[in-house]
C-alpha positions as CSV (number, residue, x, y, z in Angstrom):
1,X,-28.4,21.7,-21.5
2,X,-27.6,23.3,-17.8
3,X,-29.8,24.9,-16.1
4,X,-28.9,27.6,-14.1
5,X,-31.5,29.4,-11.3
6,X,-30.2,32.8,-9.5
7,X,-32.8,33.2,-6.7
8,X,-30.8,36.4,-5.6
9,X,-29.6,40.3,-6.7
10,X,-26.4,40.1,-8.9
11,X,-24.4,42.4,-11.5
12,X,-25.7,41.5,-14.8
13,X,-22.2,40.9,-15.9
14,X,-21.9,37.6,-14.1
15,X,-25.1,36.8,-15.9
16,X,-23.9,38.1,-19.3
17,X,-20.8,35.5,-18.7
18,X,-23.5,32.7,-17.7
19,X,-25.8,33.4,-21.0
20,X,-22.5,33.5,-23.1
21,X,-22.1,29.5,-23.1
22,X,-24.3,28.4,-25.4
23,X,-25.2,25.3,-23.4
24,X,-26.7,26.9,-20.2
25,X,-30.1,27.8,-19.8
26,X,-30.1,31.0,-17.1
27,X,-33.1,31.7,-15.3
28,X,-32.8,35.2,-13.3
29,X,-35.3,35.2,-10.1
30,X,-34.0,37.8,-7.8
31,X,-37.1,37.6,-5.6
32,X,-37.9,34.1,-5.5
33,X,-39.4,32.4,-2.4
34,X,-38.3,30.1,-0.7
35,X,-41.8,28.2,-1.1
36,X,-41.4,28.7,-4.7
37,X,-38.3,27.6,-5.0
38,X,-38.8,23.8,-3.1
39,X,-41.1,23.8,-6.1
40,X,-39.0,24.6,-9.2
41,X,-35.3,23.5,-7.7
42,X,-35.9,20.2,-9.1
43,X,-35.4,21.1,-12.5
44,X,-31.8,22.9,-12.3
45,X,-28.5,21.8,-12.3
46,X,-27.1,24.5,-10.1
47,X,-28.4,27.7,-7.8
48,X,-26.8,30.6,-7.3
49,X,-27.6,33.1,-4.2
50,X,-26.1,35.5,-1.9
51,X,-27.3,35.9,1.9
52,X,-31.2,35.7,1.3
53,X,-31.4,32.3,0.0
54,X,-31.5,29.4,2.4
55,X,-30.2,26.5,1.1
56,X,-31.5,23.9,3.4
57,X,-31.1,20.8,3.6
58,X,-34.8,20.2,2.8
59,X,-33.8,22.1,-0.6
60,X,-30.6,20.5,-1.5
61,X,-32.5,16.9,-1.1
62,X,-35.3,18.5,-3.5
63,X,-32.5,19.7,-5.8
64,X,-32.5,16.0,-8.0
65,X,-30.3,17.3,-10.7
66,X,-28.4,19.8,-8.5
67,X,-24.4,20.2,-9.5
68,X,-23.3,22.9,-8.0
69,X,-24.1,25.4,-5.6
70,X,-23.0,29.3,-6.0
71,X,-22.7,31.3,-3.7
72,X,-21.7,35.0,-4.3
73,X,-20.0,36.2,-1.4
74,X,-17.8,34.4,0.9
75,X,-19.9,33.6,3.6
76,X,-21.7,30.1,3.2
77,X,-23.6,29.9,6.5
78,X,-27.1,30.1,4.6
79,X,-25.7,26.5,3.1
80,X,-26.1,23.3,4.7
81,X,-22.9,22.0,3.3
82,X,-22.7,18.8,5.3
83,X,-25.8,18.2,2.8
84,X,-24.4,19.3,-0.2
85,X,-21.5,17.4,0.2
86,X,-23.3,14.2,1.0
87,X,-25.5,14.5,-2.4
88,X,-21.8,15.5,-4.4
89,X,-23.2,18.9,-5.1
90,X,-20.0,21.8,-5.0
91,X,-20.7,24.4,-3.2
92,X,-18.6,27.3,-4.4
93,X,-17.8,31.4,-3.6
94,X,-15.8,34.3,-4.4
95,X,-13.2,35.0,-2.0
96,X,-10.9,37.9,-2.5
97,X,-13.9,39.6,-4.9
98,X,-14.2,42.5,-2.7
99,X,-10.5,43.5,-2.2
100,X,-9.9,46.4,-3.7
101,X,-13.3,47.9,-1.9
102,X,-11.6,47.0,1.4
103,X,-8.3,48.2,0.4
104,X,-10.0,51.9,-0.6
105,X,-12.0,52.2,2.4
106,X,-9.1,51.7,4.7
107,X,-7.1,54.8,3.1
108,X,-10.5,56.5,3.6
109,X,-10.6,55.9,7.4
110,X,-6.6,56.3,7.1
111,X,-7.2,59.9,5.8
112,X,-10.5,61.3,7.5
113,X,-8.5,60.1,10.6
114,X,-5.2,62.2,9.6
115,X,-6.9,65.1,8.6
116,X,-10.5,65.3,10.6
117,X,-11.9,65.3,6.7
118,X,-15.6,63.5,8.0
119,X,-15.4,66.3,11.2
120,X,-14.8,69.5,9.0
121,X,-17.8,68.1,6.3
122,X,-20.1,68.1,9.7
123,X,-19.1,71.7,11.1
124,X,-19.8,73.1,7.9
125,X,-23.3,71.4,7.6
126,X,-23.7,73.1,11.1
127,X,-22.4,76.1,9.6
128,X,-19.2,76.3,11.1
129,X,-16.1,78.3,9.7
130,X,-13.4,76.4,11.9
131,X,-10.2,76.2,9.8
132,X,-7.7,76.7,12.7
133,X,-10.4,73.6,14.8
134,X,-8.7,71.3,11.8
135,X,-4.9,71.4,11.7
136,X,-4.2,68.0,10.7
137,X,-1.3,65.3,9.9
138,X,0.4,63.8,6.5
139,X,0.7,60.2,5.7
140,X,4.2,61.1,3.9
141,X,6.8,60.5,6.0
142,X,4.7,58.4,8.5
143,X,5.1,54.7,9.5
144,X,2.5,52.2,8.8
145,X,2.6,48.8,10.2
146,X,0.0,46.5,8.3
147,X,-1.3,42.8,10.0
148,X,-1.8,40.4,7.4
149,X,-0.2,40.9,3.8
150,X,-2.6,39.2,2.2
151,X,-4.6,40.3,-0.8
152,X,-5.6,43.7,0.6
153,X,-2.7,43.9,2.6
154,X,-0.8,43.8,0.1
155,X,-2.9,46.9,-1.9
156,X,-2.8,48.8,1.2
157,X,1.0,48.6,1.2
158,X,1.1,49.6,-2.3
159,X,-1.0,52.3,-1.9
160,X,0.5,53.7,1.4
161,X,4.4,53.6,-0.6
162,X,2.3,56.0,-3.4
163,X,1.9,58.6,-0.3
164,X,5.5,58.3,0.7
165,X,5.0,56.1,3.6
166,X,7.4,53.7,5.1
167,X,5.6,50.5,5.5
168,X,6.6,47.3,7.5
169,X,4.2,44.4,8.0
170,X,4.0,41.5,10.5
171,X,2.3,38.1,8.9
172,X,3.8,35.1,9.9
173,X,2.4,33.0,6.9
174,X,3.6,35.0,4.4
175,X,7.1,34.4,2.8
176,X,9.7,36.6,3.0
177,X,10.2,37.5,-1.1
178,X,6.3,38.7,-1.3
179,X,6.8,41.6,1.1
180,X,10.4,42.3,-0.8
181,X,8.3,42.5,-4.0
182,X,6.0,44.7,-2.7
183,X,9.1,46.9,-0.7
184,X,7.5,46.4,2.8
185,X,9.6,45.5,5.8
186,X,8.3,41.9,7.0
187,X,8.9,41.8,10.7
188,X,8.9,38.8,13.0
189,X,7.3,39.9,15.7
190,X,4.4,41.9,16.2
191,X,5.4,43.9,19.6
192,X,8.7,45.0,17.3
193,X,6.7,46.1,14.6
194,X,4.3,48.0,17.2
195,X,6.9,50.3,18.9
196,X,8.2,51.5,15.2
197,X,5.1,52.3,13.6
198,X,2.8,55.9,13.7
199,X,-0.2,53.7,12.5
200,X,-1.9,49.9,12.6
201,X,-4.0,48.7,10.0
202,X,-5.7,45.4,10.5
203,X,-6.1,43.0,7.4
204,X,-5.9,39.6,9.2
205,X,-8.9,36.8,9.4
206,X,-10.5,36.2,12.9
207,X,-9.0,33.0,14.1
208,X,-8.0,31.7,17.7
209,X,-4.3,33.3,16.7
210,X,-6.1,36.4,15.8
211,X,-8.7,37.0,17.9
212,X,-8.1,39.9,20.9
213,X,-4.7,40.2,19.1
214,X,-4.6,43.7,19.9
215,X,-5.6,44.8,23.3
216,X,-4.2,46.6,26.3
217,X,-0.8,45.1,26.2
218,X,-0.2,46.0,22.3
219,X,-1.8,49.7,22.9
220,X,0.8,50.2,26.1
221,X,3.6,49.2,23.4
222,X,2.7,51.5,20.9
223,X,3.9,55.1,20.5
224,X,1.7,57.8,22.3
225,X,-0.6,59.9,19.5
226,X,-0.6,55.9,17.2
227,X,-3.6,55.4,15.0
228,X,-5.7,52.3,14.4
229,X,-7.3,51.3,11.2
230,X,-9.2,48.2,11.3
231,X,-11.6,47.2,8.1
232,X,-10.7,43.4,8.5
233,X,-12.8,41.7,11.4
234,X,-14.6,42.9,14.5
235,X,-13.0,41.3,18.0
236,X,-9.2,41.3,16.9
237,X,-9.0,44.8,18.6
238,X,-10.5,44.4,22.5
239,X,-13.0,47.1,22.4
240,X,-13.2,47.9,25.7
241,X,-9.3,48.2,25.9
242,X,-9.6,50.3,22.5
243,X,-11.7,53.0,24.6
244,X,-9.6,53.2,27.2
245,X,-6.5,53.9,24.8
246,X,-8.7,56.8,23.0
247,X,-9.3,58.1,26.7
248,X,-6.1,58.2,27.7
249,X,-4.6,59.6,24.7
250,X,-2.5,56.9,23.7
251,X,-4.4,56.4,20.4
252,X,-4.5,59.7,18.3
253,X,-7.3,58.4,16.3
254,X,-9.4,55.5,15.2
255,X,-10.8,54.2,12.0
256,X,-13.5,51.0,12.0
257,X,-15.6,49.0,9.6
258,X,-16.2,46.0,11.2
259,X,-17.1,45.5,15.4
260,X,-16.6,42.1,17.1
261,X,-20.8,42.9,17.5
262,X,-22.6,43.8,14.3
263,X,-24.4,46.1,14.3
264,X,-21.9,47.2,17.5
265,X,-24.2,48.2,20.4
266,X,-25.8,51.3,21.7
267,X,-23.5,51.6,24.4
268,X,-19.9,51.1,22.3
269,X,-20.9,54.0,19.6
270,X,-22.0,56.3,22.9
271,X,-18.5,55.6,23.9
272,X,-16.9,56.1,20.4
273,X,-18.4,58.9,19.5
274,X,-17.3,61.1,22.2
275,X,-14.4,61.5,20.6
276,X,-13.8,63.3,17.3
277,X,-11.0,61.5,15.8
278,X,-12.7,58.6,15.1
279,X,-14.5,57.5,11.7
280,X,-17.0,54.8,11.4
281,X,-18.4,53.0,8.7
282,X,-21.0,49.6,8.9
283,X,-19.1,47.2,7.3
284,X,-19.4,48.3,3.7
285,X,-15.9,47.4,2.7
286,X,-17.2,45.4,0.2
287,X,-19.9,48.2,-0.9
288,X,-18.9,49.4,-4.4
289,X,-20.1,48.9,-7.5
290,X,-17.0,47.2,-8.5
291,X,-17.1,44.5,-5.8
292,X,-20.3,43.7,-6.7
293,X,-19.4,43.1,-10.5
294,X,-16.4,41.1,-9.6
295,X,-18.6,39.0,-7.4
296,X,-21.2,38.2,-9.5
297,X,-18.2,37.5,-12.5
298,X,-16.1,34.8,-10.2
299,X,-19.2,33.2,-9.2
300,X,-20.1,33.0,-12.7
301,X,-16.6,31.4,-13.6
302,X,-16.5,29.2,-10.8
303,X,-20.0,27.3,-11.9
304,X,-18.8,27.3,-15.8
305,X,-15.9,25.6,-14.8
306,X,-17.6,22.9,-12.1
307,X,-20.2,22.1,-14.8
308,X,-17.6,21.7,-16.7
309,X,-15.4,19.4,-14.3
310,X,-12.5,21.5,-15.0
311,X,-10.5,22.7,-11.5
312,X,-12.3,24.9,-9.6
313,X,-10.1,27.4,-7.0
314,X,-13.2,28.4,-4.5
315,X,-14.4,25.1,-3.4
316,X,-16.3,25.3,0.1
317,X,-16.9,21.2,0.5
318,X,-15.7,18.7,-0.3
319,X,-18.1,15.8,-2.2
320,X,-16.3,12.3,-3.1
321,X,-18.0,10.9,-5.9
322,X,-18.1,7.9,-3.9
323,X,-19.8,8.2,-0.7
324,X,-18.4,3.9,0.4
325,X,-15.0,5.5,-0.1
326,X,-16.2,8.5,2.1
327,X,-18.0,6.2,4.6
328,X,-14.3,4.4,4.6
329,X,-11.9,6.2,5.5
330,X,-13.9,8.9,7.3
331,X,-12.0,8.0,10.9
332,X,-8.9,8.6,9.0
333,X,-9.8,12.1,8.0
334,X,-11.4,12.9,11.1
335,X,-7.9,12.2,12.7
336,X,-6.0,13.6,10.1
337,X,-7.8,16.6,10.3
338,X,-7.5,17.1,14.2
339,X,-3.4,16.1,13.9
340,X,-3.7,19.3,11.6
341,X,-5.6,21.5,14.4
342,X,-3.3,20.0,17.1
343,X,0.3,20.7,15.3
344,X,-0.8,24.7,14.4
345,X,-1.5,25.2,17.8
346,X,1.4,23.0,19.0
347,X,3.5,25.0,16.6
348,X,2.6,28.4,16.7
349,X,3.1,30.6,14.4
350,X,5.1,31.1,11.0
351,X,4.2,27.1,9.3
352,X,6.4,27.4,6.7
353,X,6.5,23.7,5.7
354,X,4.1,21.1,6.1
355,X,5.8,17.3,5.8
356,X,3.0,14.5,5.6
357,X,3.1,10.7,5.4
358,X,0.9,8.1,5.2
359,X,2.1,4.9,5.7
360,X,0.5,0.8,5.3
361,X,-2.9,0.1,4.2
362,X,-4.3,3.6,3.9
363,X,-1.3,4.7,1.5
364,X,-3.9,4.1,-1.1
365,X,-5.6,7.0,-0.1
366,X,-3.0,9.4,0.9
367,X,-4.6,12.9,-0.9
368,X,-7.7,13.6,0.5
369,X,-6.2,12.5,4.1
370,X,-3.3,14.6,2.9
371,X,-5.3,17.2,2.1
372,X,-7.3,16.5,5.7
373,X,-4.3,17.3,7.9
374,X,-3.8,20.7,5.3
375,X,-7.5,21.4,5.9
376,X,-6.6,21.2,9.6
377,X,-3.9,23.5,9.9
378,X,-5.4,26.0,7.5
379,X,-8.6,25.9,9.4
380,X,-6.8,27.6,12.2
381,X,-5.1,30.4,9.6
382,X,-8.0,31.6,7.9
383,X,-11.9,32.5,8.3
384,X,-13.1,31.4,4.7
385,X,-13.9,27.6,4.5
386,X,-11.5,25.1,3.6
387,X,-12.1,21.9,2.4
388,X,-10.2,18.6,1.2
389,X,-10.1,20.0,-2.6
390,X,-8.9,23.8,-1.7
391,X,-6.6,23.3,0.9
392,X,-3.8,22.7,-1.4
393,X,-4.1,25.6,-3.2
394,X,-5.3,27.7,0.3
395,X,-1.4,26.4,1.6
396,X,0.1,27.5,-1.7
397,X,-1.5,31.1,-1.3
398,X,-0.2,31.0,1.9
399,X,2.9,30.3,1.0
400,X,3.4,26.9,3.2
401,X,5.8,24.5,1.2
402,X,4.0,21.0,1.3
403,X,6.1,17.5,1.2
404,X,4.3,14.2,0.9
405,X,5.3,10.6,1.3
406,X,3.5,7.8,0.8
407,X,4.4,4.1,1.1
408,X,2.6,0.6,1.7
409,X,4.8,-0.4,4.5
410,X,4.6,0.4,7.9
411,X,6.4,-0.5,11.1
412,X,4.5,-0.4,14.1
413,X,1.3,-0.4,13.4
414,X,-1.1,-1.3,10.4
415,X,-1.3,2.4,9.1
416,X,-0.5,5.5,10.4
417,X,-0.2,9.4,9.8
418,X,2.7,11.3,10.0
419,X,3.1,15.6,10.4
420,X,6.2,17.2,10.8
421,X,6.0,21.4,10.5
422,X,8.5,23.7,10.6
423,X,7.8,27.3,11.9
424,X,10.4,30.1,12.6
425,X,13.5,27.8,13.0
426,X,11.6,25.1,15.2
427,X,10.3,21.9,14.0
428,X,7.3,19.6,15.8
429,X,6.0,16.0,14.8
430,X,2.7,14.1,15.3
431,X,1.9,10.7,14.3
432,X,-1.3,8.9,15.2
433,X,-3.2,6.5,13.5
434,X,-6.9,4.2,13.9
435,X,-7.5,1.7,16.0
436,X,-9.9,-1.2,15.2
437,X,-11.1,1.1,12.8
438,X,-13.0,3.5,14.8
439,X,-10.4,4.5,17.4
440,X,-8.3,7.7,17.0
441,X,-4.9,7.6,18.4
442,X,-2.2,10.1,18.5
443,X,1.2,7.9,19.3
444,X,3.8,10.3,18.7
445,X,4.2,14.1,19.5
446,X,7.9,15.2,19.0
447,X,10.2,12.8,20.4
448,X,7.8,11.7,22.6
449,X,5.7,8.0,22.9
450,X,2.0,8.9,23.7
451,X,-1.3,7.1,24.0
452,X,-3.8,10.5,22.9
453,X,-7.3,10.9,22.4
454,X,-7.7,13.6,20.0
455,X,-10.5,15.4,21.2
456,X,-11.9,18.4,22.8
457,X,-9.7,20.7,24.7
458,X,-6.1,19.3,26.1
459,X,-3.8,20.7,27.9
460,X,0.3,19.8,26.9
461,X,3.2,20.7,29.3
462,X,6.8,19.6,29.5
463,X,8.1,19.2,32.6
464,X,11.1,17.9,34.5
465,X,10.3,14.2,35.6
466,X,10.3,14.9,39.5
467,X,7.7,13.8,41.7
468,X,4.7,16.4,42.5
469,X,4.5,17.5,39.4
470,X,1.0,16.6,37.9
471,X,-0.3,16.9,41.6
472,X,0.5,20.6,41.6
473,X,-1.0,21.1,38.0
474,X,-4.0,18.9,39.2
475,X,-4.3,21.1,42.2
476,X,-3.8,24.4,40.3
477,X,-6.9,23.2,37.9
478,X,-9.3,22.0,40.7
479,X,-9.1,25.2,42.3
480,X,-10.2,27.1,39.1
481,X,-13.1,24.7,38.8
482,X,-11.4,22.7,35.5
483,X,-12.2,19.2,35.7
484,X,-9.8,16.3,34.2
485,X,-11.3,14.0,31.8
486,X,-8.1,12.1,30.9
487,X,-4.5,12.4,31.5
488,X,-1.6,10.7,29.2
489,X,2.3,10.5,30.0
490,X,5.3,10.7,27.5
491,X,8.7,10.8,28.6
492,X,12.4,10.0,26.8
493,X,14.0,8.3,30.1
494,X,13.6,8.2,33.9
495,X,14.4,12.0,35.6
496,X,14.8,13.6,32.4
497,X,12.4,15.7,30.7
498,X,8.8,14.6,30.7
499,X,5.6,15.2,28.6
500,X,2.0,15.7,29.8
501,X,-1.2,15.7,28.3
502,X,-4.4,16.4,29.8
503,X,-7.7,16.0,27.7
504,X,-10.0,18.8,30.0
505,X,-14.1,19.5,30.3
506,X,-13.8,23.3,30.5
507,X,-11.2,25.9,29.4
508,X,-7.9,26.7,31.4
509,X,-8.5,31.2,31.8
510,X,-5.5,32.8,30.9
511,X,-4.8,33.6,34.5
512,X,-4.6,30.0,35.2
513,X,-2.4,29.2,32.3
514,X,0.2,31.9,33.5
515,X,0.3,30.4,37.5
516,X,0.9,26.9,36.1
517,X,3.7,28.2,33.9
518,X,5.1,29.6,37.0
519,X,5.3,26.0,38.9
520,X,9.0,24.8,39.6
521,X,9.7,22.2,37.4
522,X,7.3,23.4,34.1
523,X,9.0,24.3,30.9
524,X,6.2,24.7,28.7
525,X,2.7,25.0,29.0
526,X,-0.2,25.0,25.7
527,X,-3.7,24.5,25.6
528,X,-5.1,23.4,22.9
529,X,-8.3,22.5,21.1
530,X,-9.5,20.1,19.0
């Protein structure tokens, strides 16, 4: 017999679909304690909560029989999941339960925008007869231009086509036959997309890639009289930079759910609301009814089928069974992981294959350090969690082809790790491997020969191998108050073309970046972080 707590508020169909299975035992304790619940955890096999739950890991270690750990919702920062991976408990959510809501809300702000439908519903409260105050705009006929076709993306287009609307999308992850299905333009590039389109909608995660994705620079590109639509994350739009556009004029109207500050300050919604053609909401994309249900229902599924140690598809951590194996080849994942991190950044954008070896005395465990490097790369793509035991199916969604090759031999050292991506025509390689055990090592990044410490922030530049080089760059970095911690040298041949790599303290400012790309003698310049 399981037994199953729920310390917090769900739809009683995910409990219905918990009591079905005549093995479980569900106890429903919406207002449970957290004192109370040290007490009783000790007797159930899995928890399920949403936000108000901690799940320390004082609780987890109280939690003898504990399987599994629910969480409905996607956020899992109430969980200490270094602890729950440690005892082998699975801590699971429900991404993707809320889409629909999302998708809905974001032709509400499309329309109230369009037509000045939450303005007019004001006046009249005021007692206002203003028909001529309200002349709006059609969606049919318009162009929309959609970031990320992902789940709600991809609902969004489909509902945007039903209204007549020409829709192109930019999403570099995405192959090219899901936005044919769906009869959506995929562009290439985002600044092309931006001078075609009469309005941006925003369905992307906040990542390093994504975050300030859209500030002065993309609003200056856009057609005068554009609108924005943004229900996915606060802080890819510059807020400042999206004032000074509704100033200005160049933004006909706006439409927000989420604020890189929630709630979003005094000040910005003093600024915002100034202007009538823009429509707020606090972050209630995933407020309906149905969300709710299809929350509490995946949750539900996803804890019948880890009790039942069938494959679960929203894993947050990931446990091995044995922790000696996990105390083993740790170093190994640690580096495979950071190769992953490095070669997104190094790559850019639009991975659309993944190429992974793992070669000599490690071979033997080549899928969760497989899975490590995927866990790396997808890190940087996405803002749920990934984990050794989703990242395969994360890269599938994502439509990232993934090779593997393993093999006992090895040629120059003992064992060693291998990544070769491909991305928008180009292709870039790292190899490192573990020294004495402990040591992480990059060796090999394109067709260069390295000696790299993974770690921290680094700065990579080609150049051509002439002298003054590196003195410039070290110049450059001094005066902006950016220490060196390390610097490594790769190069094909004497005079040729040379590769740099500087492992840094602090964080090269944009500004910076752009006067060393300007030096005579740089070819390429990329920070990146670790």
């Amino acid at each position: 017999m399981y037994r199953i707590l729920i310390t917090d508020p769900i739809s009683e169909k995910g409990i219905e679909l918990l009591r079905r299975e005549p093995d479980f035992q569900v106890d429903y304790e919406p207002d449970i304690s957290y004192e109370d619940l040290l007490k009783v955890v000790k007797d159930y096999d899995c928890i399920i909560t949403r936000s108000r739950t901690p799940v320390t890991k004082e609780l987890i270690e109280k939690g003898e029989r504990l399987k599994v750990i629910g969480r409905a919702g996607v956020g899992v920062d109430n969980v200490d999941i270094e602890a729950a991976s440690m005892r082998g408990i699975l801590v699971v959510n429900t991404p993707g339960a809320n889409t629909i809501g999302a998708t809905e809300l974001t032709i509400c702000h499309m329309l109230n925008v369009v037509r000045n439908a939450h303005v007019a519903h004001n006046s009249m409260l005021e007692g206002r007869w203003d028909r001529k105050h309200f002349m709006g705009t059609e969606l049919y006929g318009k162009t929309l231009g959609i970031i990320g076709l992902g789940n709600i993306g991809s609902q969004v287009a489909i509902r945007a086509k039903a209204f007549g609307m020409k829709v192109l999308a930019y999403d570099p992850y995405i192959p090219r036959e899901k936005a044919d299905r769906l009869g959506v333009k995929l562009m290439d590039n985002l600044h092309d997309m931006l001078k075609e389109i009469d309005i941006l909608t925003i369905h992307a995660p906040l990542t390093h890639e994504t975050k300030h994705m859209i500030t002065k620079r993309e609003f200056d590109i856009m057609k005068k009289g554009s609108i924005l639509i943004n229900c996915a994350r606060g802080g890819i739009v510059k807020e400042d930079d999206l004032i000074e556009a509704l100033e200005s004029g160049k933004l006909a109207g706006v439409g927000l759910d989420v604020y890189s500050v929630e709630p979003p300050p005094y000040e910005l919604i003093e600024k915002l609301k100034k202007f009538p053609n823009v429509s707020l909401s606090p972050h209630i994309g995933a407020n309906t009814y149905e969300s709710q249900e299809n929350v509490a229902v995946i949750v539900a599924q996803q804890v019948i089928k880890a009790l039942r140690g069938q494959t679960v598809e929203y894993v947050v951590n990931a446990p091995f069974p044995d922790l000696s194996v996990l105390t083993l080849i740790k170093p190994h994942l640690d580096l495979a992981e950071k190769m992953g991190r490095f070669i997104v950044q190094w790559a850019g954008e639009g991975i659309k294959s993944v190429h992974i070896e793992v070669r000599g005395d490690i071979s033997q465990h080549f899928h969760p350090i497989a899975s490590a490097v995927l866990m790396g790369i997808l890190k940087e793509m996405v803002d749920f969690p990934v984990n050794i035991i989703n990242a395969s199916y994360v890269a599938k969604d994502r439509g990232i082809a993934v090779e593997e090759l393993t093999s006992e031999e090895s040629a120059d050292y003992k064992h060693y790790i291998k990544v070769m991506v491909k991305s928008n025509g180009s292709e870039r390689i790292v190899a490192g491997t573990v020294l004495e055990g402990y040591i992480p090592r990059i060796f090999q990044i394109d067709s260069y020969r390295v000696d790299v410490e993974p770690e921290g922030i680094m700065l990579v530049f080609e150049n051509k191998d002439v002298p003054g080089v590196i003195g410039r760059i070290g110049t450059i970095l001094g005066n902006a108050n950016v220490n060196i911690a390390g610097f490594r040298l790769g190069r094909e041949k004497k005079g040729g073309i040379a590769l740099g790599i500087l492992n840094l303290d602090d964080m090269v400012p944009e500004e910076i970046l752009e006067e060393l790309r300007k030096l005579p003698n740089i070819i390429f310049v990329k920070q990146i972080v670790v």
